[in-house]
N, C-alpha and C positions, 0 to 999 in steps of 0.2 A: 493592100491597096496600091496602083501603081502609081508612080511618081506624079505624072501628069494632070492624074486626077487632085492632087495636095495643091499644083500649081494654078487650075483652073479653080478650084476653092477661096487663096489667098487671092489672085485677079479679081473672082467676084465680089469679094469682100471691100477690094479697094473700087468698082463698081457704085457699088449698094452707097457706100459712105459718099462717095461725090456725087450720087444721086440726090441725095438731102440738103446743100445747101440753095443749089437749082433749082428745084422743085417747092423750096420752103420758100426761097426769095420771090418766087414769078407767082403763087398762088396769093401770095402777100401782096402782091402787085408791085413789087419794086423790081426794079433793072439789074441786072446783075452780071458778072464776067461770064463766058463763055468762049469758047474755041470761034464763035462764030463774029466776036464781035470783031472790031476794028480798033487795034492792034487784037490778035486772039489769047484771050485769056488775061485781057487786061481790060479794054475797052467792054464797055457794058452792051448788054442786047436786050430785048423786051422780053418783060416778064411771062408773057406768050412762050417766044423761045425758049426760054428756062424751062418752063413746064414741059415742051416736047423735049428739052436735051435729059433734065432729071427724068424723066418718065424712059428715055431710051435706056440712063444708065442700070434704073430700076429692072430695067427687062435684062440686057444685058447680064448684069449681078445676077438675077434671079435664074437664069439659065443656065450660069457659069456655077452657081453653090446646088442648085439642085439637079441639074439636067444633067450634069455628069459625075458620074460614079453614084455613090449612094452615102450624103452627109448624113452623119448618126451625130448629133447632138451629146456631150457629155464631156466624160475625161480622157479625150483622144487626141491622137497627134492631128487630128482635122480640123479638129476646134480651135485648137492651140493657133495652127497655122493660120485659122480664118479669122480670129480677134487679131494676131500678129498684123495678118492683110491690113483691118481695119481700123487699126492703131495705127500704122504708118500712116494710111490714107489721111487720118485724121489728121493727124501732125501733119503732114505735108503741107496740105490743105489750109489749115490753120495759119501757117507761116506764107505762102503766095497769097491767101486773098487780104492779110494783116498788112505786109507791105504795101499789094495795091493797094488798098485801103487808105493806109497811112500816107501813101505817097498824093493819093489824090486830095487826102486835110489838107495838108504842107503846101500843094499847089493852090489852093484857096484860099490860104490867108494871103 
């Protein structure tokens, strides 16, 4: 398999993952960060937006893991790389929306 294909793989994967907190927040009806808000990726947008931004990244991911090359499910360096993708995403993810998060308590009390 050639290289770029593993890359568009691990991409999608980080995709797919910041598809889900978007998409989970705005279907829930709650406001949540995005690129779009004000400051981007801090200030919150309508749970509207969230749903079109998760829903893009869904597509996105879903083009980037399937649309190229041919992902085989199992004990292969694809896999490896697409959990690896989606373990970073996760953590990453985890730690920006924890501080926003936290930073917006802090400013409330």
């Amino acid at each position: 398999m050639s290289w770029y294909i593993y890359i568009s793989h691990f991409v999608g994967a980080l995709f797919l993952v910041n598809a889900l907190p978007h998409f989970i927040q705005g279907v829930s009806g709650s406001p949540f960060q995005s690129p779009f808000a004000k400051p981007p990726g801090i200030g919150e947008s309508s749970p509207s937006v969230n749903v079109l931004w998760g829903f893009f990244n869904f597509l996105v991911g879903y083009g980037l893991l399937l649309g190229v090359g041919d992902f085989t499910p199992g004990l292969t360096l694809d896999t490896l790389l697409t959990c690896i993708g989606a373990l970073a995403a996760g953590l990453l993810l985890s730690r920006h929306f924890g501080q926003v998060r936290n930073k917006k308590t802090s400013d409330n009390q």
